[in-house]
N, C-alpha and C positions, 0 to 999 in steps of 0.2 A: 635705897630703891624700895618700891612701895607693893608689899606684899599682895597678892589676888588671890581672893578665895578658891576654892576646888569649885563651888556652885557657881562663882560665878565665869570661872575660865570655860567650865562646861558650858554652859549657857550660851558665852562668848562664840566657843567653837562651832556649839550649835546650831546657831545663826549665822555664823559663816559659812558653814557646809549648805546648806539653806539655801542664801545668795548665789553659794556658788554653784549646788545643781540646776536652779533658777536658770541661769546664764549657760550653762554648758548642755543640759539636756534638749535646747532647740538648735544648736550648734551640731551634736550629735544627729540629730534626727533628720537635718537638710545634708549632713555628710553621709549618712544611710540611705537615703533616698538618690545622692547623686552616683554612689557606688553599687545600686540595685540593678542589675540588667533585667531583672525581670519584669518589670513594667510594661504594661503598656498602656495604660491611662493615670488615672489616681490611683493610689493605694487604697486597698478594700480593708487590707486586716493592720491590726499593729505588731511588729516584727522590728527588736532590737538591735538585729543584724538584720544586712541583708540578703533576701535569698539565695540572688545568683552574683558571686561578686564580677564588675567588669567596670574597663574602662571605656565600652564603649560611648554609654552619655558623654561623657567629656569630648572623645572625638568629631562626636554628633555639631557638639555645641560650638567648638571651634571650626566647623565647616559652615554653616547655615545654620543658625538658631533660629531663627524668627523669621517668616515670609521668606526664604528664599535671599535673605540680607547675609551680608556675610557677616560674621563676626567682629573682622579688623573693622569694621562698616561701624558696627556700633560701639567699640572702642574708641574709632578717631572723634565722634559724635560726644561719647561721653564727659572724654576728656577735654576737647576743645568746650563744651560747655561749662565744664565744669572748673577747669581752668581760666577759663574770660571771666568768668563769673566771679571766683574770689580775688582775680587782679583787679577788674574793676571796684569790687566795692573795696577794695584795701588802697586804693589810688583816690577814691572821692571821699572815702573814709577817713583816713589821715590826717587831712585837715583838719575838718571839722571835728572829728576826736581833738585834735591837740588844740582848738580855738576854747572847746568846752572846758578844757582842762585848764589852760591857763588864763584865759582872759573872761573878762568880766562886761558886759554889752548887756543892752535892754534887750528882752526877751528870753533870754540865757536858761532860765528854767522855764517857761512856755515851751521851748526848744526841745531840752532834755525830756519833758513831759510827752512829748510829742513824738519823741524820738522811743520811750519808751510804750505808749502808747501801739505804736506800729509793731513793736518785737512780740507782742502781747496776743494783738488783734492773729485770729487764722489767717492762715496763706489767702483763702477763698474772699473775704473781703475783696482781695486789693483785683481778684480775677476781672471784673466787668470793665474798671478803667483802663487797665490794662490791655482788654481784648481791643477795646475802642482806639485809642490810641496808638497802638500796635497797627491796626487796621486800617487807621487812618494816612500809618508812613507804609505802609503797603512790606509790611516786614512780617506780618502776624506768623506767614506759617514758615520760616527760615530759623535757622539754627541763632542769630544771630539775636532774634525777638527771644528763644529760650535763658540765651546768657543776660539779657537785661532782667527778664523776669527773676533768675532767681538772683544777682545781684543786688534787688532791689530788697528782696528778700533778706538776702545775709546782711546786707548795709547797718539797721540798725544796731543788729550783733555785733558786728564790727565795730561801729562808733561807741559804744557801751565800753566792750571790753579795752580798745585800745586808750579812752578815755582814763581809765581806770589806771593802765600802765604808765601812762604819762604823769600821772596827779605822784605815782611813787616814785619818781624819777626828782629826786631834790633839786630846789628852783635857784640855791645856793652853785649848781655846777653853772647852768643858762646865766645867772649874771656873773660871773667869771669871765664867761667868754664876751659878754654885753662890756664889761671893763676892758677887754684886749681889745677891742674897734665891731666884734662882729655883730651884722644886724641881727633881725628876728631870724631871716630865711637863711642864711649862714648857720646861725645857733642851731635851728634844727634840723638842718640837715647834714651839720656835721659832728652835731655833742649829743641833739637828741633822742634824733631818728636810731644812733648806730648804739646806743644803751638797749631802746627799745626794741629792736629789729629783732628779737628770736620771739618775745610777747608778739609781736604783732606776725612772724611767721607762723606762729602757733595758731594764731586769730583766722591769717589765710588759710590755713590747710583746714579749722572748724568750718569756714566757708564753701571749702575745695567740696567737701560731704557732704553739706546740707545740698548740696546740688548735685553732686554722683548717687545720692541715693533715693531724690524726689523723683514720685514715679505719675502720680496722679493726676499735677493740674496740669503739667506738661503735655497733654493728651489735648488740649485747648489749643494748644501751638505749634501742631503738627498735620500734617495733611498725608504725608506720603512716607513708605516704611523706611526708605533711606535718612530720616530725620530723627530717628529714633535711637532713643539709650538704652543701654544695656538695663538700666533700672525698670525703663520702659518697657522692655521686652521679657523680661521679669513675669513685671504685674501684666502681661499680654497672656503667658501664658496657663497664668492662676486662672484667667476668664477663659479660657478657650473649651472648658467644659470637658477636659478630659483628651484633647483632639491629638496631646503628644503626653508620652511618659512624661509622669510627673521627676523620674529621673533628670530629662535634660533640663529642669528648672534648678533643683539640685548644683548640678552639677556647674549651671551658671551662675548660678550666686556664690557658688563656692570660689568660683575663676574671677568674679568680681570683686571678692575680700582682697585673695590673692597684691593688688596694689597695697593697699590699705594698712595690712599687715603687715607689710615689710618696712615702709613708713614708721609706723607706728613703732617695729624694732630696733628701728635703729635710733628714733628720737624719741623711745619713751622714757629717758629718765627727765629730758627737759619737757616732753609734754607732760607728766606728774605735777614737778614740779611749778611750771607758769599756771598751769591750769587749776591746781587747789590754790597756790600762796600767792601767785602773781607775783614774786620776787621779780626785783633786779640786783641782779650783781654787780658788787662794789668793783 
């Protein structure tokens, strides 16, 4: 075992405490804010605690947060958006990840180039065709025009990373099964897809966030407060200039984690792991 200097474990540690106040001290201070009762617009001073401790933000927020919308209102909202949005791009993703992965066709890296090109380019590019389009099937301000947009979004993500899972997936098990009689669409859906299936749930759920937590171009695709996400409503409040304690914003972004986090607990030793090595398991 390979001995480490005293200057440099220092150092080491040093730069970990670093990262890790980095991450925990805006963590703390949206927890301080949603346990402040004393609010009643922005905060004026900076205070490590909060002055009056209460839960009534929280109650606030789970009654009407936003316009008079109820809460469950932009829960079912978020979720359904957010949910259509990484089944859809993991359903037309699929494919095409596993087309790039194993077969060989003209165009095949114009594709990929293309494909990584779009994951590149800002969200706001792809906005104008979209609005049009959109507008055109008469969908633009429905919940249903949000889950394509950000689908559209996470797609090349998607085709990236599950590309990637597939190429590690040895080509030695698929002609196995290509020797027992089964075709292509056989092979993978029943030797390649069910190797892959926790990479690629890993892939859906990075999908499931980039949409539960876009708050800004979705503002393009909305007309009326009942269309609105919690992410939405969110960044409503940061603009409202003061109009509600900076508390109940706190306090909803904290009940927004709330999913996320317990996800995250229970499958954070496979999202570790897929997400730095991309393993598959023998």
């Amino acid at each position: 075992m390979r001995n480490i200097s005293l200057v440099r474990q220092i150092a080491t540690q040093t730069a970990l405490l670093i990262i890790g106040l980095f991450v925990a001290i805006p963590i703390w201070g949206m927890a301080r804010l949603a346990f402040d009762g004393s609010l009643r617009s922005r905060p004026t001073e900076f205070r490590f605690f909060p002055k009056e401790w209460s839960f009534e933000p929280f109650l606030q927020v789970l009654d009407k947060p936003y316009q008079s919308v109820d809460f469950l209102v932009l829960l079912k909202n978020s979720m359904m958006v957010s949910i259509g949005a990484a089944l859809i791009a993991i359903a037309l993703g699929l494919s095409l990840a596993y087309a790039f992965a194993r077969f060989r066709f003209p165009g095949r890296k114009t594709g990929l180039f293309a494909l990584l090109l779009t994951a590149v380019l800002p969200p706001v590019a792809f906005m104008t065709p979209l609005y049009i389009i959109l507008g055109l099937l008469q969908i633009r301000t429905t919940l249903a025009a949000l889950v394509i947009v950000y689908s559209a979004f996470a797609m090349p993500f998607c085709i990236w990373n599950m590309r990637a899972v597939f190429q590690a997936i040895p080509k030695e098990i698929e002609e196995a099964a290509f020797l027992d009689g089964a075709g292509d669409f056989k092979t993978f859906l029943f030797i390649t897809l069910p190797l892959a299936l926790p990479s690629v749930a890993v892939t859906g759920l990075i999908a499931f966030l980039m949409a539960y937590s876009e708050f800004a171009l979705g503002w393009l695709f909305v007309d009326k407060a009942d269309n609105v996400t919690i992410a939405m409503a969110i960044y409503a409040m940061t603009q409202s200039g003061g109009a509600q304690p900076w508390s109940y914003l706190g306090s909803l972004a904290i009940i927004m984690s709330i999913p996320i986090i317990i996800v995250f607990i229970i499958l954070q030793r496979t999202l570790i792991e897929r997400m730095m090595f991309g393993s598959i398991d023998g």
